[in-house]
C-alpha positions as CSV (number, residue, x, y, z in Angstrom):
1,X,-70.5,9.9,-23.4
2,X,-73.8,8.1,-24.3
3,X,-74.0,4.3,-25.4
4,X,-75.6,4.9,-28.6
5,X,-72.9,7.4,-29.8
6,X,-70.1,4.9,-28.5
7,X,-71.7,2.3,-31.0
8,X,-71.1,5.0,-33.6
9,X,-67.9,5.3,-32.9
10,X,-67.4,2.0,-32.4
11,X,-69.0,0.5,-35.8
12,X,-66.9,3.3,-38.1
13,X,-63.7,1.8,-36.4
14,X,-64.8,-1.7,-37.0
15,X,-65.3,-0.8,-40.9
16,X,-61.4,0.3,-41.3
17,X,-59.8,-2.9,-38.7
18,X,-57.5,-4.5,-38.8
19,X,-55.2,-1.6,-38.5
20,X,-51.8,-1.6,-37.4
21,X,-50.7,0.5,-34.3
22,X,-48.3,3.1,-35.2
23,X,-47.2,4.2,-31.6
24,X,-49.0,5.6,-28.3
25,X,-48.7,9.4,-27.1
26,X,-50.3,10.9,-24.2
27,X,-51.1,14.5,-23.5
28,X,-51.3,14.2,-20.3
29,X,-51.6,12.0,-17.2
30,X,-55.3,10.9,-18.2
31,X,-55.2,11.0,-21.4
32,X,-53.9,8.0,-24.0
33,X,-53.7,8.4,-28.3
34,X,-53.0,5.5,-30.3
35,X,-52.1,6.2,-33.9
36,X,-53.4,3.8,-36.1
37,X,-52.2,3.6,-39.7
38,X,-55.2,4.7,-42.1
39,X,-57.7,5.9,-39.0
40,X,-55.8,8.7,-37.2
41,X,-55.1,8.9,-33.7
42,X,-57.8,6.9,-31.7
43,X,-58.0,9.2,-28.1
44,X,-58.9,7.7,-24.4
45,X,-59.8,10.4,-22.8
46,X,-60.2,8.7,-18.8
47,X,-60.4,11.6,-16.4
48,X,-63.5,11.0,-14.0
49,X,-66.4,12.3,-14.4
50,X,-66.2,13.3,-18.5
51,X,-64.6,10.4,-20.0
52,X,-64.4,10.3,-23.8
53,X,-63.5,8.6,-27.2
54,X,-63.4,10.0,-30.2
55,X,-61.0,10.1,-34.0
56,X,-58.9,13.2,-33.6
57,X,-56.8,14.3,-36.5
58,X,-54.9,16.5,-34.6
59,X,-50.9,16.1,-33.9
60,X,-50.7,14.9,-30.3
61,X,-47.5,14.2,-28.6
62,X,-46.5,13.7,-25.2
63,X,-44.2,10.9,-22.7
64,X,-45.7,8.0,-20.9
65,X,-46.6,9.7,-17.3
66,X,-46.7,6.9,-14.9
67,X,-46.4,3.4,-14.6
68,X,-50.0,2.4,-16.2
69,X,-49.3,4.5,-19.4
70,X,-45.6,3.0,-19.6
71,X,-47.3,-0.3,-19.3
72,X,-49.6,0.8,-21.7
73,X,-47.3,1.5,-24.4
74,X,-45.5,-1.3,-23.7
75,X,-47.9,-4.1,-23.6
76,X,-50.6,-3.0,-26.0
77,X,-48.6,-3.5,-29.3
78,X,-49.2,-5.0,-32.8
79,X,-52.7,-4.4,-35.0
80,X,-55.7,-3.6,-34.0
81,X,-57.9,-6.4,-34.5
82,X,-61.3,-5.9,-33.4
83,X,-63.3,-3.7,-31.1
84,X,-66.3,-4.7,-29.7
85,X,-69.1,-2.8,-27.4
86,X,-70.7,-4.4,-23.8
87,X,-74.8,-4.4,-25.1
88,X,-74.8,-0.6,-25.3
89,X,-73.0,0.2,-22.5
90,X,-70.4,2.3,-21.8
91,X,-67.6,-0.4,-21.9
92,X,-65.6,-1.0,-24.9
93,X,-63.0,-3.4,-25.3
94,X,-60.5,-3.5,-27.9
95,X,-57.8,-6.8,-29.1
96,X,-54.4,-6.3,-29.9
97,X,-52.4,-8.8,-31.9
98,X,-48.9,-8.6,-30.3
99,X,-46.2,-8.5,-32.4
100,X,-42.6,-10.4,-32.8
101,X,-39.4,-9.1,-32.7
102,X,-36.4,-9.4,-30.5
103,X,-38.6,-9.6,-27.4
104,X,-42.0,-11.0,-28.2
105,X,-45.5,-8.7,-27.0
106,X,-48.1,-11.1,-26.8
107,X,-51.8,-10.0,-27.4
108,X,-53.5,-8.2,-25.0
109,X,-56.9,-6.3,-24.3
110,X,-57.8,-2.8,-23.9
111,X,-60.7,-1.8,-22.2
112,X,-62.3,1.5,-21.6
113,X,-65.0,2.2,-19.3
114,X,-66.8,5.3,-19.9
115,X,-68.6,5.4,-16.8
116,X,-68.7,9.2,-15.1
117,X,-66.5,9.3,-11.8
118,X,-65.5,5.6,-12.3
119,X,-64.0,5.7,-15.9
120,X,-61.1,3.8,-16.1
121,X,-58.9,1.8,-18.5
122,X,-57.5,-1.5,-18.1
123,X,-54.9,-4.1,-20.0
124,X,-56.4,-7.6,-20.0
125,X,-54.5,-10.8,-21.3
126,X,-55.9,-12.7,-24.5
127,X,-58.9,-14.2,-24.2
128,X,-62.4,-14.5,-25.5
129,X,-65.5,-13.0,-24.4
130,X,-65.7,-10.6,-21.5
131,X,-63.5,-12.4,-19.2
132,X,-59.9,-12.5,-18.6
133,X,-57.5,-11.4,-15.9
134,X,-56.7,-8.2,-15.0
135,X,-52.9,-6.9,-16.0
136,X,-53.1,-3.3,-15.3
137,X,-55.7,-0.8,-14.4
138,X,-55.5,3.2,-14.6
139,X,-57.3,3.0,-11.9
140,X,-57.1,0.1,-9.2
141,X,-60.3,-0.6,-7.2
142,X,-60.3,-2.6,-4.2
143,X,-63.7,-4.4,-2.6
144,X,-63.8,-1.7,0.4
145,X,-64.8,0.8,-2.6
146,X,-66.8,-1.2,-4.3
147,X,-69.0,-4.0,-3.0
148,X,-69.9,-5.2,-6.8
149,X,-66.5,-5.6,-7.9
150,X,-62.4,-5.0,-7.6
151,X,-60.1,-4.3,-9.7
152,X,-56.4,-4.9,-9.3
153,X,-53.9,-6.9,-11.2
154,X,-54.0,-10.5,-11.3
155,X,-57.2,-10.3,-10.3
156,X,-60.4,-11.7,-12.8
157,X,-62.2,-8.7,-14.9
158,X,-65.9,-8.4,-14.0
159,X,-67.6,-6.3,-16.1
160,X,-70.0,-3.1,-14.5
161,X,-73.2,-4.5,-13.0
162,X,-75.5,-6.0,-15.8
163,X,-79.0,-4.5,-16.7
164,X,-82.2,-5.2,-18.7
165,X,-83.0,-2.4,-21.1
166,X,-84.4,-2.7,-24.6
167,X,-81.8,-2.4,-27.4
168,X,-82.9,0.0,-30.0
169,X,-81.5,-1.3,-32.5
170,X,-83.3,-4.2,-32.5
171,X,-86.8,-3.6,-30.3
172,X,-90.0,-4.3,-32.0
173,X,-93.0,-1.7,-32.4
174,X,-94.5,-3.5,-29.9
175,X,-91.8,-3.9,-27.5
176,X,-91.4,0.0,-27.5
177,X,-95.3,0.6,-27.4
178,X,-95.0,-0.3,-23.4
179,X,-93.3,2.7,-23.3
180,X,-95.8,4.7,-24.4
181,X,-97.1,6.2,-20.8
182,X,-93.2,7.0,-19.9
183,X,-92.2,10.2,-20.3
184,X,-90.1,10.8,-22.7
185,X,-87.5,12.1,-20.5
186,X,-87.1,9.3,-19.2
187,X,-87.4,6.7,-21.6
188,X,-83.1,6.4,-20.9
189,X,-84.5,4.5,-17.9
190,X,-85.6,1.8,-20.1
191,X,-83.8,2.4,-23.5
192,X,-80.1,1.7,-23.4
193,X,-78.0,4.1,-25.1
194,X,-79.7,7.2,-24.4
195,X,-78.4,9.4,-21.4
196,X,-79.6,12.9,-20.8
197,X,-78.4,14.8,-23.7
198,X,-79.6,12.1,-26.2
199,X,-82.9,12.3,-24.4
200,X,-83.4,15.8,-24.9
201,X,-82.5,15.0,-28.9
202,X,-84.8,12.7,-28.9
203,X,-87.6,15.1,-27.3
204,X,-87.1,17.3,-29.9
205,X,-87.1,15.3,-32.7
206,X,-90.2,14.2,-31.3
207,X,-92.0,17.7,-30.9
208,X,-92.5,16.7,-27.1
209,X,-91.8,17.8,-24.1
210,X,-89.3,16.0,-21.7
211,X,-91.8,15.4,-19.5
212,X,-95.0,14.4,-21.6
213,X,-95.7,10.8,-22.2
214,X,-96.0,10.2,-26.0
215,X,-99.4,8.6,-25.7
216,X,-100.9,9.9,-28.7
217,X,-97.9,10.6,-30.9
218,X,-96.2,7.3,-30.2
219,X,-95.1,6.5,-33.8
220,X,-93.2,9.7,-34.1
221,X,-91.5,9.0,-30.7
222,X,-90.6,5.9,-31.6
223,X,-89.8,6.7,-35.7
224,X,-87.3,9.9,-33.7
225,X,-85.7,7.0,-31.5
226,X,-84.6,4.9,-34.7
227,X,-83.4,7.9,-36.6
228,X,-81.6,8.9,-33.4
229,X,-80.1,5.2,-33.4
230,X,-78.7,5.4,-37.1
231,X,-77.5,9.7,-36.7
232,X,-77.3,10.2,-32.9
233,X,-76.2,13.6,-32.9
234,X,-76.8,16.6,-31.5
235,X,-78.4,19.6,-33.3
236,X,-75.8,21.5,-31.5
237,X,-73.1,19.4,-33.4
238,X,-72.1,15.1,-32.8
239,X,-71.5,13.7,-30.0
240,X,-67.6,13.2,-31.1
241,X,-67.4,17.1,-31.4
242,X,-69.0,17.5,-27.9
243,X,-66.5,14.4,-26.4
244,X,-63.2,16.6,-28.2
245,X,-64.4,19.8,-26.5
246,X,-64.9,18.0,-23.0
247,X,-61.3,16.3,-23.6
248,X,-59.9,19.7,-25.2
249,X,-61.4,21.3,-22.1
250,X,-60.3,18.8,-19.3
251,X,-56.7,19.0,-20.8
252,X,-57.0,23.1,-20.2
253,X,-58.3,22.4,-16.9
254,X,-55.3,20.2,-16.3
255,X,-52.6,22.8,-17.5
256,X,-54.2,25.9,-15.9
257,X,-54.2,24.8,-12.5
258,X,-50.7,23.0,-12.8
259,X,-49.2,26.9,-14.1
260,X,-51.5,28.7,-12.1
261,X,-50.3,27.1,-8.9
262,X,-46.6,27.5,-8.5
263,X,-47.7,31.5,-10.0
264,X,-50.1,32.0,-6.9
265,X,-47.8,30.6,-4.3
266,X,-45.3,33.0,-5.5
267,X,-47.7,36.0,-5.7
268,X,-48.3,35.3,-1.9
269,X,-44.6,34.8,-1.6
270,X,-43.9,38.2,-2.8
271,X,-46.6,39.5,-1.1
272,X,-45.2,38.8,2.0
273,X,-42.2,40.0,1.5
274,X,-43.0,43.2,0.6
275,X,-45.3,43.5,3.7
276,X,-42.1,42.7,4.9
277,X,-40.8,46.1,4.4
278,X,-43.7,47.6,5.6
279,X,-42.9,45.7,8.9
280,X,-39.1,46.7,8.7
281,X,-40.2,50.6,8.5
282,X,-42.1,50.0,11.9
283,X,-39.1,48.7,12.7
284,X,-36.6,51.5,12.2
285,X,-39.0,53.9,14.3
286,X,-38.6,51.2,17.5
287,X,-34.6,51.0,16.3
288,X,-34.8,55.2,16.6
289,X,-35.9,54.7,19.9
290,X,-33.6,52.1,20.6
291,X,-30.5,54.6,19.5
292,X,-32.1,57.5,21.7
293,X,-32.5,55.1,25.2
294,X,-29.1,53.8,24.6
295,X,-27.7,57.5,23.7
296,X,-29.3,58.1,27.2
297,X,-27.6,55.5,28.8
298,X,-24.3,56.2,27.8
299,X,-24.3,59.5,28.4
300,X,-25.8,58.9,32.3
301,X,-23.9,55.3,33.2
302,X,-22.3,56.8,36.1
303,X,-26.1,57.4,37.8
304,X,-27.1,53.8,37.1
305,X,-27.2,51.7,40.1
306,X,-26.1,48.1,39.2
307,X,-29.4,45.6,39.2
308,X,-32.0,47.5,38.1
309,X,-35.0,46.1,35.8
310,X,-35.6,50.0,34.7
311,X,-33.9,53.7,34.6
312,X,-36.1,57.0,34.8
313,X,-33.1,59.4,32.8
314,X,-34.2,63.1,32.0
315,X,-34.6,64.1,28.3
316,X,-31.9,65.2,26.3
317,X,-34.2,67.9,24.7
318,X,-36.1,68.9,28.2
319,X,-38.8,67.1,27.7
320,X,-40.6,64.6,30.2
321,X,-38.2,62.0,32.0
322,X,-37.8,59.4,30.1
323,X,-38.3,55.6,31.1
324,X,-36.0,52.7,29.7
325,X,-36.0,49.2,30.3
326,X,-33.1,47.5,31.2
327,X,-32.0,43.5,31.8
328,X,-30.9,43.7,35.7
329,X,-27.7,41.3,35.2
330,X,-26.5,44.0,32.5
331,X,-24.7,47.0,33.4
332,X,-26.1,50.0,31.9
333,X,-22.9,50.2,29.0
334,X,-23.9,46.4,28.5
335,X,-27.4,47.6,27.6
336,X,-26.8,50.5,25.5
337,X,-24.4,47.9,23.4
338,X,-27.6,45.8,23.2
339,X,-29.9,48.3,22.7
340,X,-27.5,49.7,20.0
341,X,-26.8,46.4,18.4
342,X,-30.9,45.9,17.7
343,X,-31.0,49.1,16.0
344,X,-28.7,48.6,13.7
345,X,-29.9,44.9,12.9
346,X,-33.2,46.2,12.7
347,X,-31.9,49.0,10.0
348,X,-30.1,46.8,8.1
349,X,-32.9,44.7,7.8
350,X,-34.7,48.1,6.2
351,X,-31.6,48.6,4.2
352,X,-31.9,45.2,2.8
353,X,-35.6,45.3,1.9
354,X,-35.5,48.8,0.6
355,X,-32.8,47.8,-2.4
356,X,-35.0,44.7,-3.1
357,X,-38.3,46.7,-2.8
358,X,-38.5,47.9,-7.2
359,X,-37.5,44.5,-8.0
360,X,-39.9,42.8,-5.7
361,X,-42.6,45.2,-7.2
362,X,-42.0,44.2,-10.7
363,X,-41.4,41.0,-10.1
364,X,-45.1,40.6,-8.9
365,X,-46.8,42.8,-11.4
366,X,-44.7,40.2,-13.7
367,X,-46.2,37.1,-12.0
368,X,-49.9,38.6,-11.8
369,X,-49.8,39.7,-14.8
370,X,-48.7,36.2,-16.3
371,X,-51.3,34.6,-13.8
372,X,-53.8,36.3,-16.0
373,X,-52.3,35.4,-19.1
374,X,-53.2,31.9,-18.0
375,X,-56.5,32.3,-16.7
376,X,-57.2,33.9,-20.4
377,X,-55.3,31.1,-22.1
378,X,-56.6,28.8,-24.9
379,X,-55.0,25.4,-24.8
380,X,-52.5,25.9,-27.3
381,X,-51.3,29.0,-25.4
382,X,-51.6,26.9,-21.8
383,X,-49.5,24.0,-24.1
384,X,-46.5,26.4,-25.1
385,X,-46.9,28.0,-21.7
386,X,-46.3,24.6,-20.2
387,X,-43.1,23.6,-22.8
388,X,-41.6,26.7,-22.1
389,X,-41.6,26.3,-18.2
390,X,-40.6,22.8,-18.0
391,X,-37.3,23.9,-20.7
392,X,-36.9,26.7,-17.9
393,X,-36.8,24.1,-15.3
394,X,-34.5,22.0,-17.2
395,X,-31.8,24.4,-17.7
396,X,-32.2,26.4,-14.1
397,X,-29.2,25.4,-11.9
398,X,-30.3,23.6,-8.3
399,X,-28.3,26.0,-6.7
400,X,-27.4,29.5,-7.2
401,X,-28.4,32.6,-9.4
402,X,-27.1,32.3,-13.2
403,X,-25.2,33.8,-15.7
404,X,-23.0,33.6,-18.6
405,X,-19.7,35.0,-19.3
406,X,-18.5,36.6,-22.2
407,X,-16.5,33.8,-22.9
408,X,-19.5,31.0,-22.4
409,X,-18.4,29.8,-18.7
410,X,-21.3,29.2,-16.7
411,X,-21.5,32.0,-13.6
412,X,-23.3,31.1,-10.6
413,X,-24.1,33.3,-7.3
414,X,-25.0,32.0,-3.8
415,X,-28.1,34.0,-2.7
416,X,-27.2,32.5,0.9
417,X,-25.0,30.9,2.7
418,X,-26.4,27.6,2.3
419,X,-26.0,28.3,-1.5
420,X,-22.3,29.7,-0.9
421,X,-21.2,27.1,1.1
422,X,-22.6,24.5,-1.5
423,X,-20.8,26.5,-4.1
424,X,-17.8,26.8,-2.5
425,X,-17.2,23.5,-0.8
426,X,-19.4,20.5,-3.1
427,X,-20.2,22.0,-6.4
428,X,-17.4,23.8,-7.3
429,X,-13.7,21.7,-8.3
430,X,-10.2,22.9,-7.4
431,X,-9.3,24.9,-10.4
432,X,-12.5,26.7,-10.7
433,X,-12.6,30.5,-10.1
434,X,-14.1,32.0,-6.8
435,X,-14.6,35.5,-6.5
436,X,-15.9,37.8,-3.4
437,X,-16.1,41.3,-2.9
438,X,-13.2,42.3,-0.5
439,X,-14.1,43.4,3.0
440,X,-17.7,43.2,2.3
441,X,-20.4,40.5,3.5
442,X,-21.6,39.5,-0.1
443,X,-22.6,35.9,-2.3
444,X,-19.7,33.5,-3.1
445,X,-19.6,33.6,-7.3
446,X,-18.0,30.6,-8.5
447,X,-16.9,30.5,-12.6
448,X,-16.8,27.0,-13.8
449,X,-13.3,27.0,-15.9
450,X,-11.7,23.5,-14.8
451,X,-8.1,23.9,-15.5
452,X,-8.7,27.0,-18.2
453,X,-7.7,30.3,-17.4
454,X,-9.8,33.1,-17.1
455,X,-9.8,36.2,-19.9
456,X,-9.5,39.5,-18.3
457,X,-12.2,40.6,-20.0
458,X,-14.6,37.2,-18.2
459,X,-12.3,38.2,-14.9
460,X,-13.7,42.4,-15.0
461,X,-17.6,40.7,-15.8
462,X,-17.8,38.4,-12.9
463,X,-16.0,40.9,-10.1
464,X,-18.9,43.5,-10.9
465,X,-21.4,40.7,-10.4
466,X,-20.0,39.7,-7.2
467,X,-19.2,43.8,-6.2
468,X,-23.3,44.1,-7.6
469,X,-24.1,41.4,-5.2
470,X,-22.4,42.2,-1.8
471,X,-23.0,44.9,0.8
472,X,-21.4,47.0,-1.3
473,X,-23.8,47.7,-4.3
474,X,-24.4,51.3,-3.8
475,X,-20.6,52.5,-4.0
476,X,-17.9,52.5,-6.3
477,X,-14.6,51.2,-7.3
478,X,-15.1,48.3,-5.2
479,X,-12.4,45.9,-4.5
480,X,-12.9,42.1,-5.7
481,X,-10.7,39.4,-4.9
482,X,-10.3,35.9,-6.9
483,X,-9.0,32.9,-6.8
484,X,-8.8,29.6,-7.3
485,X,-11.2,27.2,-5.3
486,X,-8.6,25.1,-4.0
487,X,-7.6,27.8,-2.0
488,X,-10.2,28.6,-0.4
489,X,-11.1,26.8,3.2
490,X,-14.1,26.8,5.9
491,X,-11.9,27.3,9.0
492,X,-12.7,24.8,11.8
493,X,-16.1,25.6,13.7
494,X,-17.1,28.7,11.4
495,X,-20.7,28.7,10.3
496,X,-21.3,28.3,6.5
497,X,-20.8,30.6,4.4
498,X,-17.6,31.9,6.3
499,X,-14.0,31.6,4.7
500,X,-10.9,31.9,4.5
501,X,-8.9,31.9,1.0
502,X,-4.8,33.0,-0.3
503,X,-3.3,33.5,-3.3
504,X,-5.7,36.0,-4.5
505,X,-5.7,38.7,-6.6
506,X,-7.4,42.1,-6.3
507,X,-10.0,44.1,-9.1
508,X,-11.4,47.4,-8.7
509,X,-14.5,47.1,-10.3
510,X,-17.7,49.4,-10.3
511,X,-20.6,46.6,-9.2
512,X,-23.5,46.2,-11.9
513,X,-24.9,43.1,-13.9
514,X,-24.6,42.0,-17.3
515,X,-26.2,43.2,-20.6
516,X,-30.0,41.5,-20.3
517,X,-28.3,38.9,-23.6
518,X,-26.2,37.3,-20.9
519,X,-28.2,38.0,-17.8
520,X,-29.7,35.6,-15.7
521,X,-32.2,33.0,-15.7
């Protein structure tokens, strides 16, 4: 923002004061609204490098984030008593009366600086004039940044460096005759108020070029910079339009990248996963070798002489001799159990990936497709996107998958045994329900009852979620056992996730998850 349209702002605000301060919200991190009684809401818009202040009549809402905007709402209290501007600067500082009550707020100062990459707000205590101490700052500066000045609390304000420029407002004909061989582009060098955009205003009010010196058409330069001083707008709209849109637009800046973040780390989270299974399918051919060498090696053990780092064994199907590596302290049974045991982890591994493989798909057309939903966004859209995820957050368990029972108990599945073990052993209390699929690796589901007992129809639900999520998906009629946690025990030295449990009893249940109503989050 330019000086002269801050002195706009400035003098409409000093027509309707004192006003009394009806409350502060901020819309985000950089961004403060005060609500004054008869104005509107009075925005400080102090992200770096397109600061801005302006009248909005729009509803803005939004918590304190951090401690200079709790101090802010704390401190700065009472009416508004007066605002003032720094020459034409782009400082403004604003008083605040304090107000009484059952602790007292005693008057403080606001002031904004406007100033590109090193806008910043800051609380002063009552005084007169430019000077005062320093209470809190949006921005605290020490000397190594800045050689003119610091600013920290409890330190003495100091004002941006001073400057000589004529004031338009009150320069003579003749005063602004010595600019006549300037160009008029660059007349903000030695006008204050004017910055680039009010310069180019001023050129075309002028009929000029930006870079012509108004030599012989100096009365309609000058005649264009007082009309500019009492309307300094914009043919393209005011100033105060221009400062919402840069605020509107910094606030969608804000929210995009905050949703589009987490959205892209989980695209390339998904993306590796399913390059995952790509990498598991190589792996099942080596595992096919794997089975055939130690096939080979069980069936010709006897010929194996103990200590060898290789065996040459002929082809089961008459083909070339065929060539397996072996671990010389193993006997040749020891390695075919080896060489078997890899194969099957590497096909379970395949197994694994394959069920997950439609979900993993949709869930990332899902996420990219929502990734473009925010890049398209308008802010209100980016604003609701925003609420929604942080209600999401609020009601996602830290641990486990979740769901709901018919009869409104929370459900929640380990999706590993760190989650299981947590679920079992910390978060869930003695006369919960625990169920796991009988016979089967598969998640601990814990139902949060507390003393209640659990309806059949609850009991039926939650086995088929805990049949659904065990090795034993794909089949049918699967057993299920339950109990209650307090009988269910880590044995001594077993890894997590391991258990042992009694006084169960035993479901047959065909393994599937709820209706989408009650599914999870």
């Amino acid at each position: 923002m330019e000086g002269l349209f801050i002195a706009r702002i400035v003098q409409s605000l000093q027509r309707r004061l004192p006003a009394r301060a009806g409350g502060w919200a901020f819309p985000d991190e950089t961004t403060a609204a005060l609500l004054l009684e008869g104005v509107g809401n009075l925005v400080f818009a102090y992200r770096p490098p397109a600061p801005a202040l302006y009248f909005s009549d729009e509803r803005l809402r939004g918590e304190a984030s951090g401690p200079f905007q709790r101090m802010l709402a704390s401190r700065a209290k009472g009416s508004l008593l007066s605002v003032e501007q720094l020459k034409l600067d782009r400082v403004v500082m604003l008083h605040f009366s304090g107000e009484s009550g059952f602790v007292d707020t005693p008057p403080v100062r606001l002031v904004f600086e406007l100033t590109g990459r090193n806008a910043n707000l800051l609380l002063l205590d009552a005084g007169e004039g430019w000077e005062g101490r320093v209470i809190g700052a949006a921005r605290e500066i020490t000397s190594s940044r800045n050689r003119y000045r610091s600013v920290r609390s409890g330190s003495l304000y100091v004002p941006p460096p001073p400057y000589e420029k004529l004031d338009p407002r009150t320069a003579t004909d003749t005063e602004l005759a010595a600019l006549a061989g300037v160009p008029i582009g660059r007349w903000h060098a030695r006008v204050d108020g004017l910055g680039p955009s009010l310069s180019a205003e001023l050129a075309s009010r002028a009929a000029l070029p930006l870079d012509q010196p108004p030599l012989k058409r100096l009365p309609e330069a000058v005649r264009a910079l007082r009309g500019l001083v009492e309307d300094p707008s914009l043919r393209a709209g005011t100033l105060s339009e221009q400062a919402r849109t840069v605020s509107r637009d910094e606030r969608a800046l804000g929210l995009r990248k905050a949703l589009r973040e987490p959205l892209e780390k989980r695209l390339t989270l998904l993306g590796n996963q399913i390059g995952d299974l790509e990498r598991a399918r190589e792996g099942a051919l080596i595992a096919l070798q794997e089975r055939e060498w130690a096939d080979l090696l069980m069936a010709y053990q006897h010929t194996i002489e103990p200590g060898l780092s290789e065996a040459v064994l002929p082809d089961f199907y008459g083909g070339e001799p065929v060539r397996i590596p072996l671990e010389p302290q193993l006997s040749a049974l020891h390695n075919a159990e080896k060489l078997y045991a890899r194969a099957r982890r590497r096909e379970e591994v395949l197994t694994r990936l394959e069920e997950r493989a439609p979900e993993l798909e949709a869930e990332r057309a899902r996420v990219a497709a929502l990734l473009a939903e925010v890049e398209a966004a308008d802010l209100e859209r980016l604003e609701a996107m925003s609420r929604d995820l942080s209600e999401r957050r609020e009601e996602k368990s830290p641990f486990g998958q979740r769901f709901v029972s018919p009869s409104g108990f929370e459900v929640l599945v380990g999706r590993n045994n760190k989650e299981n073990d947590y679920l079992t052993h910390r978060l869930g209390r003695s006369m919960d329900y625990w169920f796991h699929a009988q016979g089967y690796p598969g998640s601990h589901v814990l139902v949060r009852t507390g003393p209640r007992d659990l309806p059949l129809e609850d009991i039926l639900e939650v086995a088929a979620i805990a049949a659904y999520h065990s090795k034993a998906r794909n089949s049918g009629n699967v057993p299920v056992d339950y109990t209650r946690i307090k009988h269910v025990w880590r044995p001594r030295g077993a890894a997590r996730g391991q258990v042992n449990y009694t006084q169960q009893k035993t479901v047959f249940v065909d393994p599937r998850l709820p209706e989408p109503a009650q599914g999870s989050r």
